[in-house]
KEKE-3310 file (N, C-alpha, C; in steps of 0.2 Angstrom, whole numbers, plus 5000, padded with zeros to 4 digits):
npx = (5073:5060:5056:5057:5045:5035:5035:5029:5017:5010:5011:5003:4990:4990:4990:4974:4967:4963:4958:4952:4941:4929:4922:4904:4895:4887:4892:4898:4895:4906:4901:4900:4895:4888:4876:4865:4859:4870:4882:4890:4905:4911:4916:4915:4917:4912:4921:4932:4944:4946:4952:4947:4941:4943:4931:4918:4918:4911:4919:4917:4919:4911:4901:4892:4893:4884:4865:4855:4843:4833:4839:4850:4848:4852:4845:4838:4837:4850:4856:4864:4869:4878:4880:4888:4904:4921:4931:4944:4943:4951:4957:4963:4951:4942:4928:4913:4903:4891:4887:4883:4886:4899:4910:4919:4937:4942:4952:4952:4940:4928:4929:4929:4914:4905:4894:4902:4894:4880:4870:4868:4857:4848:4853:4856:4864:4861:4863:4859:4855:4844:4847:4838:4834:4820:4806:4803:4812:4821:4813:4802:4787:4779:4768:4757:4739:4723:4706:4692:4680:4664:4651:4641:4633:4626:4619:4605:4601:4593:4575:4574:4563:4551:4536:4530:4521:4520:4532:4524:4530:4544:4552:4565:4577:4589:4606:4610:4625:4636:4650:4662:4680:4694:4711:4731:4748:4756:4769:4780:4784:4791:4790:4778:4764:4757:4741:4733:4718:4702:4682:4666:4652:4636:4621:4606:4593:4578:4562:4552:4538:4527:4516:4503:4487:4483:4491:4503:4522:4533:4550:4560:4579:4591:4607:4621:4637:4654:4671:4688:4701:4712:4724:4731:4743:4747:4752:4757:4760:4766:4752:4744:4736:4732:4725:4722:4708:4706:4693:4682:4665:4658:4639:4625:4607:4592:4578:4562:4546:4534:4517:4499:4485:4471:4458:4462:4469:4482:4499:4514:4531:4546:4562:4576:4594:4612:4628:4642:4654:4665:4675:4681:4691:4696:4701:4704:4714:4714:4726:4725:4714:4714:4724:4739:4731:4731:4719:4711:4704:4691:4687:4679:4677:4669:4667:4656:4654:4645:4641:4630:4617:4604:4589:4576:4561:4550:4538:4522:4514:4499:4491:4491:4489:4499:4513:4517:4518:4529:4543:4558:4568:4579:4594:4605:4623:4629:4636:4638:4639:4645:4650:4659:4661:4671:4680:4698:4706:4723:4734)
npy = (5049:5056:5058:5044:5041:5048:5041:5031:5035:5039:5027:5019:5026:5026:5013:5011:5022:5015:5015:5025:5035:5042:5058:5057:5067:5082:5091:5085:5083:5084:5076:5080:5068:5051:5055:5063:5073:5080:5091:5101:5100:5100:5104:5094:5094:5088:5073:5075:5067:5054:5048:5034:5026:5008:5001:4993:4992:4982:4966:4959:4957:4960:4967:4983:4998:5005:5007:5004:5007:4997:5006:5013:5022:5031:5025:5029:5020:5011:4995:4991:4990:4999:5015:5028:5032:5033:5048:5061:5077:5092:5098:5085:5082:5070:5065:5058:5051:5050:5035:5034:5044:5041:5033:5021:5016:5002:4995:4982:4970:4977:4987:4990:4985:4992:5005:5025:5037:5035:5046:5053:5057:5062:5073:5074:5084:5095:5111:5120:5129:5129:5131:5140:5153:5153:5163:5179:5176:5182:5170:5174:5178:5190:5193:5187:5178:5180:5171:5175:5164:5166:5163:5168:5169:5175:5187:5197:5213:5225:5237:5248:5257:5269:5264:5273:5267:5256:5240:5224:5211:5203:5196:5192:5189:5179:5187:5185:5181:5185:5185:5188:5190:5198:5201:5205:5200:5212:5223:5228:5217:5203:5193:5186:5187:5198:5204:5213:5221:5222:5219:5213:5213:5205:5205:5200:5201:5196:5200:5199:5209:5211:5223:5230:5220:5218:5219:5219:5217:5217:5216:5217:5218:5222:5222:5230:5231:5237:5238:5242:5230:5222:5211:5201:5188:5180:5169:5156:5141:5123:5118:5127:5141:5157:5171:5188:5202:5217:5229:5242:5244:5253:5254:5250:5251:5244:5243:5237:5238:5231:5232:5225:5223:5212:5214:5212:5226:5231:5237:5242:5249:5254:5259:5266:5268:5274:5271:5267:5255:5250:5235:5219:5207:5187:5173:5156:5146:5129:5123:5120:5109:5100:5089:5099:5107:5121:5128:5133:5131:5138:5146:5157:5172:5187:5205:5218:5235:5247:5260:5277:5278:5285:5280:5284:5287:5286:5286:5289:5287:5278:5273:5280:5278:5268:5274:5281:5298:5297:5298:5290:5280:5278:5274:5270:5268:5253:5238:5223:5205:5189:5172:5162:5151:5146:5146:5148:5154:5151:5160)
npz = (4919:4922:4906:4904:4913:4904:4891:4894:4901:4887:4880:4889:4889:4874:4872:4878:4872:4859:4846:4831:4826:4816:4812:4806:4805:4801:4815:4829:4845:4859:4876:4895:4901:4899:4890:4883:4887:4896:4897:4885:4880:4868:4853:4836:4821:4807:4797:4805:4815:4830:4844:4852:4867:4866:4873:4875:4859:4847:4843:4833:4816:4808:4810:4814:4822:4821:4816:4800:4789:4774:4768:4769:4778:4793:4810:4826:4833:4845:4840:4851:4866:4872:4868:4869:4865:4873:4872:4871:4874:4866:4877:4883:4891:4898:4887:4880:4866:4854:4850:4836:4828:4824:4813:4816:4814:4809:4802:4796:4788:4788:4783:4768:4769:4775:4774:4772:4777:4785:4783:4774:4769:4777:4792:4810:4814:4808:4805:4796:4784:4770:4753:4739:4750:4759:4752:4762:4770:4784:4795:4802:4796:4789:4784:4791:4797:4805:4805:4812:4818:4830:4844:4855:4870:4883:4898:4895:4892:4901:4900:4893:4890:4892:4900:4909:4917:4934:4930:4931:4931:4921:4911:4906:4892:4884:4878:4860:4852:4838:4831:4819:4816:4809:4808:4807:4808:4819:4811:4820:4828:4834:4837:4836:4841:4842:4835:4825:4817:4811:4817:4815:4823:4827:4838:4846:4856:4867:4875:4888:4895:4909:4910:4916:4923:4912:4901:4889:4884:4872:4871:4859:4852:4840:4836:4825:4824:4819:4821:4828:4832:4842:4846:4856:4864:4879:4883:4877:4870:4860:4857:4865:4869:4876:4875:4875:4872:4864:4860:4852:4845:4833:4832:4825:4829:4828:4837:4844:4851:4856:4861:4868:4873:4882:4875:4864:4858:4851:4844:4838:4837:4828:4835:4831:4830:4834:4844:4853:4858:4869:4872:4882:4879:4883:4879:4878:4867:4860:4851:4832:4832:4821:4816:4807:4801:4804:4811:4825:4840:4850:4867:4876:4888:4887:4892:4887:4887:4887:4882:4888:4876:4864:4856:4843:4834:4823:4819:4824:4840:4840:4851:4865:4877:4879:4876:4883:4880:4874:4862:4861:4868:4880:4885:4898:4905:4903:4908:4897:4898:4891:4886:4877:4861:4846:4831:4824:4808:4807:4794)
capx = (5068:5056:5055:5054:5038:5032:5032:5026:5010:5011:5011:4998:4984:4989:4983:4967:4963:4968:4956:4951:4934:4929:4915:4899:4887:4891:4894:4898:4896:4908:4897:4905:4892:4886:4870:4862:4856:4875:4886:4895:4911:4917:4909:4919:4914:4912:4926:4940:4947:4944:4955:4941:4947:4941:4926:4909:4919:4911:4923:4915:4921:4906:4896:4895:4893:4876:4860:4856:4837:4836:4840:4856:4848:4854:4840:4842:4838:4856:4856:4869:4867:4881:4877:4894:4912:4923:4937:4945:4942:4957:4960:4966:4947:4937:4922:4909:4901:4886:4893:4881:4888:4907:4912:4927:4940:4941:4956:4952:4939:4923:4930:4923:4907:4901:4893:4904:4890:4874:4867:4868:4846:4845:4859:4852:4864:4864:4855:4860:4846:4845:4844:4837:4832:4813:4804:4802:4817:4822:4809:4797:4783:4777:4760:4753:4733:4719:4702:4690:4670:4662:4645:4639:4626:4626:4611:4600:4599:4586:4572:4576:4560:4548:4530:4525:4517:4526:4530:4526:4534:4547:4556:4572:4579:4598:4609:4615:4630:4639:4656:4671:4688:4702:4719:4735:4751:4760:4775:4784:4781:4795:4789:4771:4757:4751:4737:4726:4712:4695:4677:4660:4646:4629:4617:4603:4590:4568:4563:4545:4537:4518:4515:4497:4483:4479:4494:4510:4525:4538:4555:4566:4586:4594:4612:4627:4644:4660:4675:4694:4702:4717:4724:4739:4745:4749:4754:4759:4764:4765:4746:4738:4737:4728:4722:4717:4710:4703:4691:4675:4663:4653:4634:4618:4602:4586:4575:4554:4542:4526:4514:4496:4481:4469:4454:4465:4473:4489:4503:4521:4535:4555:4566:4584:4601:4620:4631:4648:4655:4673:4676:4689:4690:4701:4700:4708:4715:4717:4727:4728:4711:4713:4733:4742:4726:4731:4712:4711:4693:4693:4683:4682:4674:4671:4664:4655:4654:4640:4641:4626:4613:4596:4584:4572:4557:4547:4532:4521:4509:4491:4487:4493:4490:4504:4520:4517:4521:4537:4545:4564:4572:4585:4597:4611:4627:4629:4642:4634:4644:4645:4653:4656:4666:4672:4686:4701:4711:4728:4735)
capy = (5046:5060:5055:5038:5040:5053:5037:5025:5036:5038:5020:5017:5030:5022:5007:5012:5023:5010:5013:5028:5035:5047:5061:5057:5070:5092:5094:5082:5085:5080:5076:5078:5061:5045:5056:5067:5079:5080:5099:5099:5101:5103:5100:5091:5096:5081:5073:5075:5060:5054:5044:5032:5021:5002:5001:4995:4993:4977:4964:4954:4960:4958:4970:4989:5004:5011:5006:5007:5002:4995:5011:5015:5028:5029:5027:5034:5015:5008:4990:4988:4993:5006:5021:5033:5029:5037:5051:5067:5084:5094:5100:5083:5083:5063:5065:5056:5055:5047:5030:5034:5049:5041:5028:5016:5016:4996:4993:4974:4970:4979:4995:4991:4984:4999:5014:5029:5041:5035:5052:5056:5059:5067:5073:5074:5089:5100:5115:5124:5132:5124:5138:5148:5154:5157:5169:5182:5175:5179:5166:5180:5179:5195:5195:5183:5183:5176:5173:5171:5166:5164:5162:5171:5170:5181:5190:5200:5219:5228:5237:5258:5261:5272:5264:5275:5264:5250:5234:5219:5205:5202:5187:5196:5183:5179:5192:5181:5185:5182:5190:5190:5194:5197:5203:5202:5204:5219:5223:5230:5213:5197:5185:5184:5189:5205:5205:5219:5221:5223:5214:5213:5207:5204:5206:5199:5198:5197:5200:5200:5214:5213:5230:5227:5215:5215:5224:5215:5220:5211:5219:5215:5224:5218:5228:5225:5234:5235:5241:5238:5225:5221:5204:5199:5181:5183:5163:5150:5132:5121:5114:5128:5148:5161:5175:5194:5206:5224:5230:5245:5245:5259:5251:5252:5247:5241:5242:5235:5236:5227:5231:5223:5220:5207:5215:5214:5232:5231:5241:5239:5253:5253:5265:5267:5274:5274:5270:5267:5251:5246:5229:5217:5197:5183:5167:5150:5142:5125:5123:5113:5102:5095:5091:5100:5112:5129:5128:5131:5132:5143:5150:5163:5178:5195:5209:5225:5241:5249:5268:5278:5282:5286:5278:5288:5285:5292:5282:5292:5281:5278:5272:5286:5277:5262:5275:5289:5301:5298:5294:5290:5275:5280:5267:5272:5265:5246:5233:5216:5196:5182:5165:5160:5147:5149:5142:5153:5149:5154:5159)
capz = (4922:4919:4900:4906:4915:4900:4887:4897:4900:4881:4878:4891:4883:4867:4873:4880:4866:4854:4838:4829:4824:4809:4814:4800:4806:4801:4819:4834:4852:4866:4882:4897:4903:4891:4891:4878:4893:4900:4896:4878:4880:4863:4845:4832:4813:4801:4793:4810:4817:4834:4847:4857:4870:4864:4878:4870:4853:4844:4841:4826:4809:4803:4812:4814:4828:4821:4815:4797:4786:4771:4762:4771:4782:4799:4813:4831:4838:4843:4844:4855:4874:4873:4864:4871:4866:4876:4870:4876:4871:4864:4883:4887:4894:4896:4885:4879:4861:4854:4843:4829:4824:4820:4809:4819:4809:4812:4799:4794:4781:4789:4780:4762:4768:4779:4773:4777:4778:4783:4785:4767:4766:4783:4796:4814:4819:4802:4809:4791:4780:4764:4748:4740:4756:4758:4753:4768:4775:4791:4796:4804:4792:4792:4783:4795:4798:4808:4803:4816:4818:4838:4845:4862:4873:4889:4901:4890:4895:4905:4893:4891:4888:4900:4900:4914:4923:4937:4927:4937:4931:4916:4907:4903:4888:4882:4874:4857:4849:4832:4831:4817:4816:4804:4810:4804:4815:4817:4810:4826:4834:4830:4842:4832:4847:4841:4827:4824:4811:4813:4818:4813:4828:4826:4844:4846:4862:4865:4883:4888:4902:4910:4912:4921:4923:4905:4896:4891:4879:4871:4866:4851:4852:4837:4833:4820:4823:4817:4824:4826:4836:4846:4853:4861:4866:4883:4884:4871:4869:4853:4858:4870:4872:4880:4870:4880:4867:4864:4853:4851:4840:4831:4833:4822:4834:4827:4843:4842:4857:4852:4865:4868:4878:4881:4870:4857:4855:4847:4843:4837:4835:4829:4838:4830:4833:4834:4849:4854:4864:4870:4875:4883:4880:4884:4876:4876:4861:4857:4841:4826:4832:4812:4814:4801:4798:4805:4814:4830:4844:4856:4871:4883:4891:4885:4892:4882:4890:4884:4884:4886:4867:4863:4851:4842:4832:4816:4818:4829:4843:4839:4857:4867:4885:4878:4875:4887:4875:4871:4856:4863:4871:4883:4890:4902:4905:4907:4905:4896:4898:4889:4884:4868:4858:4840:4827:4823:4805:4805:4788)
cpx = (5061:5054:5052:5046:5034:5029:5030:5018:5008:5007:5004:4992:4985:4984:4976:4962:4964:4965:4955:4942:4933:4923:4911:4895:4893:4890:4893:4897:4898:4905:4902:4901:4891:4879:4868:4862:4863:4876:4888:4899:4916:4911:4914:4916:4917:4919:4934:4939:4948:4946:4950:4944:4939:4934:4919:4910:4917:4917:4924:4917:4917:4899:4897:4891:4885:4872:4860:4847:4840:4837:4844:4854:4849:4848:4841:4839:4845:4854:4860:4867:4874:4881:4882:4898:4913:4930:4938:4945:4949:4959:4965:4958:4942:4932:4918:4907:4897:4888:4890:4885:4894:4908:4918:4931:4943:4950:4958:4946:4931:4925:4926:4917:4904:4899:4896:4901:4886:4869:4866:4862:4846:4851:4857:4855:4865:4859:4858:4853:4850:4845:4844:4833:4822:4811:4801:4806:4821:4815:4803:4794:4779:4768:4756:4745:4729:4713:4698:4683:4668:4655:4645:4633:4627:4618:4610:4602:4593:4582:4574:4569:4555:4541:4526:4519:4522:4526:4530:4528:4539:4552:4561:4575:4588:4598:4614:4618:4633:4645:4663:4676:4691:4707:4725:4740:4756:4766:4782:4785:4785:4792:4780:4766:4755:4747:4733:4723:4706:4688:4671:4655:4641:4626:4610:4598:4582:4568:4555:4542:4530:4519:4509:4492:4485:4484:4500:4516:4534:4543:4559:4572:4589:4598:4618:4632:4649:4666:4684:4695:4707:4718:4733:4740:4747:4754:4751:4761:4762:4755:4740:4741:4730:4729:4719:4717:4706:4700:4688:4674:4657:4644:4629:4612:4597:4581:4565:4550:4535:4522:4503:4491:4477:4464:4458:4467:4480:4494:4510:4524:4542:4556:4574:4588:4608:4621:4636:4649:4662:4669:4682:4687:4696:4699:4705:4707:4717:4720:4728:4724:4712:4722:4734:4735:4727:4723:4713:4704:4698:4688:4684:4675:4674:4665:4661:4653:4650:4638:4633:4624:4608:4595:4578:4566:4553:4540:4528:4516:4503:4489:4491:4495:4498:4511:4522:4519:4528:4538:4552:4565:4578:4588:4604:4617:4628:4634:4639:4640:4643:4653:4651:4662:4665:4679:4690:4705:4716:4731:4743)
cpy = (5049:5056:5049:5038:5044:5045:5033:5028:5036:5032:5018:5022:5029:5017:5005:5015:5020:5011:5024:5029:5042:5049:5061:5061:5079:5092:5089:5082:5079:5081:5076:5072:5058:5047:5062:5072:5083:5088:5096:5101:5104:5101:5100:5090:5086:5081:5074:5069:5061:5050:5042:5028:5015:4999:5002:4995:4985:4974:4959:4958:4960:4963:4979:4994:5008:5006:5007:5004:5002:5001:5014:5021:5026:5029:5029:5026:5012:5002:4986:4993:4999:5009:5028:5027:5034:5040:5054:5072:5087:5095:5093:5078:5074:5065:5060:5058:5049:5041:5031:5040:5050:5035:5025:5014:5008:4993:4985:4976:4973:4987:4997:4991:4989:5006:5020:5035:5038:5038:5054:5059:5064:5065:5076:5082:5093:5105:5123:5124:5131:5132:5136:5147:5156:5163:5174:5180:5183:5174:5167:5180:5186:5198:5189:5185:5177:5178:5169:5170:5162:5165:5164:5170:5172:5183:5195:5208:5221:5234:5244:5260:5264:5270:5269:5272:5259:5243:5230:5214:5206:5197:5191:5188:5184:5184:5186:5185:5180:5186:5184:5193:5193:5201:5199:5205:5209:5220:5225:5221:5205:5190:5183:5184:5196:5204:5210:5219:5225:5217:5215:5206:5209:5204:5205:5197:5198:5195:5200:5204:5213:5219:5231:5220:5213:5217:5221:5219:5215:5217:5218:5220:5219:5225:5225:5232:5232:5240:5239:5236:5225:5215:5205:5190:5181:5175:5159:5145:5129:5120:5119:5136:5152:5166:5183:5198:5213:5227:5237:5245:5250:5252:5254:5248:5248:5238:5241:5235:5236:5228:5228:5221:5214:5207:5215:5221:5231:5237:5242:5246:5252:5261:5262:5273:5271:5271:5267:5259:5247:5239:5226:5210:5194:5175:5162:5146:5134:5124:5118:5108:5099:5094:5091:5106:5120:5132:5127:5132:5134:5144:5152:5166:5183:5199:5217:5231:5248:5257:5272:5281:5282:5283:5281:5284:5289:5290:5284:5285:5283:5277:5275:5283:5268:5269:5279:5296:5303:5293:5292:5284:5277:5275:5271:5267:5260:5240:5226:5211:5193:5181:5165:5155:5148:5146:5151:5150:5154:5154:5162)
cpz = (4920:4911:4899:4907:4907:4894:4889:4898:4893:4879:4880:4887:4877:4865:4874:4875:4859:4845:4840:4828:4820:4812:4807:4800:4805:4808:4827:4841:4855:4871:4889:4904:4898:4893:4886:4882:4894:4893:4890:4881:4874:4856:4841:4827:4809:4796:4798:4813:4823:4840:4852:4859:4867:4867:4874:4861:4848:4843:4834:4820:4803:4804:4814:4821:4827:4817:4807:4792:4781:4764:4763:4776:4790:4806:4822:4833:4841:4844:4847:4863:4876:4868:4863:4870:4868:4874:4875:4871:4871:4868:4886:4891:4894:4895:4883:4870:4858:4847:4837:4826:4822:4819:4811:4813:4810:4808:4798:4788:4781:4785:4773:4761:4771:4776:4777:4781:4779:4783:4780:4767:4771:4790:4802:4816:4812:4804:4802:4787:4774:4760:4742:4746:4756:4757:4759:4774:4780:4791:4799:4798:4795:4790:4784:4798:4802:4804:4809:4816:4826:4838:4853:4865:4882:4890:4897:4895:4897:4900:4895:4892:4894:4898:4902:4917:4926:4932:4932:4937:4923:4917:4904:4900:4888:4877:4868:4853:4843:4831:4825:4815:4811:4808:4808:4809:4811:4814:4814:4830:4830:4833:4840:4837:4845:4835:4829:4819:4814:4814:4816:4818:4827:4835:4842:4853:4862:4873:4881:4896:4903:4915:4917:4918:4914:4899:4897:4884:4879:4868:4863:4851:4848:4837:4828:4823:4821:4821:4822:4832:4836:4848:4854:4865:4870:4885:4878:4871:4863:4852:4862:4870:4874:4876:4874:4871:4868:4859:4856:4846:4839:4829:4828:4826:4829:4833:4842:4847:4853:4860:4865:4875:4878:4878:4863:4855:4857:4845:4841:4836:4833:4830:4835:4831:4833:4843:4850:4859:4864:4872:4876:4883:4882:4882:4876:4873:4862:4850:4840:4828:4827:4814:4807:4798:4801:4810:4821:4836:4848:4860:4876:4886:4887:4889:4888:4889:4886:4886:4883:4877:4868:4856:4850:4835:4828:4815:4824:4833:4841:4847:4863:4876:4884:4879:4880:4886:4873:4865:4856:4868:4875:4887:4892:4901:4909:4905:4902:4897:4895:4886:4878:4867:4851:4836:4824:4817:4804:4798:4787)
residu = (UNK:UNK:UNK:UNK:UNK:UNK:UNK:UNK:UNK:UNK:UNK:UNK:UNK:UNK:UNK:UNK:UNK:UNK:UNK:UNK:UNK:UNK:UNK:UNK:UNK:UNK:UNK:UNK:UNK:UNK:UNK:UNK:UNK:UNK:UNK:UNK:UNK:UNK:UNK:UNK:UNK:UNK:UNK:UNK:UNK:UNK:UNK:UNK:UNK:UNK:UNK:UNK:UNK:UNK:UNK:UNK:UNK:UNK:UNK:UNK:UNK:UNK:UNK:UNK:UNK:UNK:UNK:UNK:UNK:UNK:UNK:UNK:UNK:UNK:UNK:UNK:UNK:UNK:UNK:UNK:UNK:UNK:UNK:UNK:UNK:UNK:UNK:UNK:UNK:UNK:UNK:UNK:UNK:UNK:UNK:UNK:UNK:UNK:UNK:UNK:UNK:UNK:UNK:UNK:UNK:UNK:UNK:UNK:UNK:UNK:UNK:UNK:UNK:UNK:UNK:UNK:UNK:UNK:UNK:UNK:UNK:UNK:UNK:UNK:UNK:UNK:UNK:UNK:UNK:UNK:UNK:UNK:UNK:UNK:UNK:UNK:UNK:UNK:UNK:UNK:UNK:UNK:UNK:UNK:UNK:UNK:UNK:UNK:UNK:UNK:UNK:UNK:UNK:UNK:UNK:UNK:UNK:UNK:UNK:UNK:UNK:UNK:UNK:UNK:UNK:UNK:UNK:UNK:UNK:UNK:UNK:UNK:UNK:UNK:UNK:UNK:UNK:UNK:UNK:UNK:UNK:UNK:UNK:UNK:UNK:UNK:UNK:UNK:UNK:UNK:UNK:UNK:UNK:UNK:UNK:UNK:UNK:UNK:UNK:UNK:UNK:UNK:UNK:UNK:UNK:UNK:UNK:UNK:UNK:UNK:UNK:UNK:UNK:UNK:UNK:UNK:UNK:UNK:UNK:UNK:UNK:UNK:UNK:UNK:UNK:UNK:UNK:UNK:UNK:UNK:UNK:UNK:UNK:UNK:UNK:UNK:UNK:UNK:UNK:UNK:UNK:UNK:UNK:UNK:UNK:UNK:UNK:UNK:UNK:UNK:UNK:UNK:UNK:UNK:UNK:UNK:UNK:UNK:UNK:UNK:UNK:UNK:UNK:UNK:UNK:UNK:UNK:UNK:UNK:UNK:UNK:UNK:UNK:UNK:UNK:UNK:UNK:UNK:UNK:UNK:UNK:UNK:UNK:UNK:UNK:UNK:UNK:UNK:UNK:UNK:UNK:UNK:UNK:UNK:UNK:UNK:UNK:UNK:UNK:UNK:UNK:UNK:UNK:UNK:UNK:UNK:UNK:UNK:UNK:UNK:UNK:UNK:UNK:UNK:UNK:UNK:UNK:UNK:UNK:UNK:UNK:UNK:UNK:UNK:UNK:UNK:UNK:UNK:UNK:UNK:UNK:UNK:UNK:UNK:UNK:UNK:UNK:UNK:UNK:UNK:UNK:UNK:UNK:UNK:UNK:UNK:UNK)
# end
């Protein structure tokens, strides 16, 4: 009786599963839903055979299971409204598996006409690397580099110098900035967020001070520095990151105070000198404005951190009640801000 009942289940899953199917793709997944999303259950290598029960199996002899243009390649649209035949996994297990990816072994006269591979050009699941392998294989490209050019404009700083007398009124102008970078990423670093290099900014501001009634003075603070730099990509997406970074730069100041009165006395000086300035920015990236150009715009914040320096002077004063006898510029320590936006090319 036993036995009895054994062929007869036999018999019946014969029936249900009545045809065959040949896997066309290097590696098949069984689903355990008729859903792309749903658990693998099993993955079935190209070239093994496939008991699928008859459900959603075309009947015409004329027609086939998958899609195909007119160049034999296979396309993901199905044009049939079931897309899973259903098997079982070597457990025994009711799976699921996507009709494109197996050839119905139909056994009438749709056998000659059908292409048995129409994945020959391009195989959706072949996730093998082709060779010879690239150069710099693993696929960590290690001499990766940015190159960056930004535009600043921020509150100007307060003037250093000591008239000695009260000013009464001042027009404090913009602090403009020209800042760029090169960095390339580090070689401790697999996940491509670290670059280091160096930068080159430009500083540029003009303020105006009335000292009394009749007596006014313009001052000009241009500087250039260079330094090293630091970033880090704190967040990433194909289309959008954020950017924190860390620099200082060793400064060269070219400092001018032009002062004048209303009979016309005139007088102009340059005070130069050195100085030191960390700083810390953050920027957000859109990449790849040009698609396929490695270009991306940016803009952020940074702050400079402007460590105390003196500025000195070799050009003595002719009009003695303008400088107060001083030939030195003294500025303390100040944090400056600005915004900037700017293009970054990845290389």
């Amino acid at each position: 009786m036993d036995a009895l009942k054994l062929l007869l289940c036999f018999l019946i899953s014969f029936n249900i599963f009545a045809l065959e199917a040949q896997v066309i793709v290097l590696e098949a997944p069984l689903l355990s839903e008729p859903a792309l999303k749903s658990k693998v259950l099993q993955r079935v290598r190209k070239g093994k055979n496939l008991y699928i029960h008859n459900q959603g199996i075309v009947r015409s002899p004329w027609e086939m299971n998958y899609n195909v243009n007119s160049n034999g390649i296979a396309i993901d649209e199905p044009r049939e409204e079931v897309e899973f035949l259903k098997t079982f996994t070597r457990s025994g297990k009711v799976a699921w598996i996507p009709k494109k990816y197996v050839k119905v072994i139909y056994n009438d006269a749709r056998e000659s006409e059908l292409k048995m591979n129409p994945y020959a050009k391009y195989d959706p699941t072949d996730y093998r690397i082709e060779e010879p392998l690239e150069e710099g294989y693993p696929l960590v490209v290690q001499d990766k580099a940015r190159a960056a050019i930004s535009f600043g404009i921020g509150p100007a700083s307060k003037s250093g110098f000591n008239y000695g007398s009260s000013v009464l009124e001042e027009n404090i102008g913009n602090r403009y900035s020209f800042v760029t970078t090169y960095t390339k990423k580090v070689d401790f670093d697999s996940f491509d967020r670290f670059y280091f290099g160096g930068l080159l900014q430009i500083h540029g501001q003009r303020s105006l001070y009335f000292i009394t009634n009749d007596r006014t003075s313009q001052e000009t603070h241009g500087e250039i520095g260079i330094g090293p730099y630091i970033s880090y990509d704190v967040y990433r997406t194909e289309d959008r990151s954020l950017t924190t970074y860390g620099a200082f730069t060793y400064n060269l100041h070219r400092y001018t105070v032009e002062q004048a009165t209303r009979d016309e006395n005139f007088e102009e000086r340059l005070f130069s000198g050195y100085s030191l300035t960390p700083k810390l920015g953050l920027s957000y990236n859109i990449r790849d404005i040009i698609p396929e150009s490695k270009v991306d715009f940016v803009f952020g914040a940074e702050t400079n951190f402007n460590l105390p320096y003196s500025l000195k002077t070799k050009t003595p004063g002719e009009i003695e009640e303008f400088w107060n006898n001083s030939d030195q510029v003294d500025f303390g320590f100040s944090a400056t801000f600005s915004l900037y936006l700017g293009i970054v090319a990845n290389y």
